[in-house]
N, C-alpha and C positions, 0 to 999 in steps of 0.2 A: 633101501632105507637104512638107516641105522640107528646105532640101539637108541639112542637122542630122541631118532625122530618117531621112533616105534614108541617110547616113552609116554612124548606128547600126545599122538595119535590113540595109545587106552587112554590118557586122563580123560583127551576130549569127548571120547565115545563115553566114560564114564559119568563124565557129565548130564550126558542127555537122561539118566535114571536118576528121578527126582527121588526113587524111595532109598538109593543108594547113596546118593547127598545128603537126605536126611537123616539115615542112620548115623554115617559118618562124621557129620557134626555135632550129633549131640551121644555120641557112644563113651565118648571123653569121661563123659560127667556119671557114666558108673564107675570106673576105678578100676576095669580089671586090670589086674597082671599081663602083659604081655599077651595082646588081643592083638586079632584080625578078625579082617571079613571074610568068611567060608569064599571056594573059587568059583561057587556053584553059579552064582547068583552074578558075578564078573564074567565069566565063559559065556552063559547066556546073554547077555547085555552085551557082551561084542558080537556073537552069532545073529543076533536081532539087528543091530545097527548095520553090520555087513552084508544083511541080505535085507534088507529094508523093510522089516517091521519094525513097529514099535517097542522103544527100550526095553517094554516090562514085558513083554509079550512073554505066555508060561513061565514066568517067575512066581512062585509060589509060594519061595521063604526066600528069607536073607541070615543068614546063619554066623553068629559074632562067635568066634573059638577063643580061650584063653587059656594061661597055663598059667598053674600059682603053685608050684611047688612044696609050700609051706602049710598047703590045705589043701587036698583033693578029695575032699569030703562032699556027700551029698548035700549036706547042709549047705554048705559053701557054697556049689552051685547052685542052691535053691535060693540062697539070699541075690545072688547075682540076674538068675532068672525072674524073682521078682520085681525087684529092682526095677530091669530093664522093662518088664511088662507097665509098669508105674511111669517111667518114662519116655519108653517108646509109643508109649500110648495111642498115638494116632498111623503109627504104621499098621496097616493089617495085618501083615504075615511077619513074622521073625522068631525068631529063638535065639537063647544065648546057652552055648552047653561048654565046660570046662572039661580039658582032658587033663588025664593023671593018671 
């Protein structure tokens, strides 16, 4: 395969995790700095799809990283982790933790 079609082939498997899609859509709308999705929660979703369980299977968090240079204070992260608890609302598992 190549790297194109290895590309295509995680989005599609990503696809199949709905808690994954939902994060990802509405993660926008806290504002971090220079965010991702932890790989924990992506490794897992392709290990699941490739051996044929279901997407979520042992997912337990989904884990948002960001880095703000300009504030790596506790507080900082505590408004972000609120935040997100106020809008991820209907995910059950997640955390959002800032490194610095």
């Amino acid at each position: 395969m190549t790297l194109s079609e290895d590309t295509e082939e995680l989005l599609q498997i990503l696809k199949e995790n709905k808690s994954i899609q939902s994060i990802l859509d509405r993660s926008g709308d806290l504002q971090m700095p220079n965010w991702y999705l932890g790989s924990g929660s992506i490794a897992q979703t392709v290990w699941n799809v490739k051996h044929g369980f279901d997407s979520e299977n042992g997912i337990r968090d989904y884990d948002l990283v960001y880095y703000d240079a300009n504030d790596i204070s506790y507080e900082a992260e505590d408004r972000f982790i609120q935040k997100g608890v106020s809008e991820q609302g209907s995910c059950d598992s997640g955390s959002v933790r800032g490194k610095g």
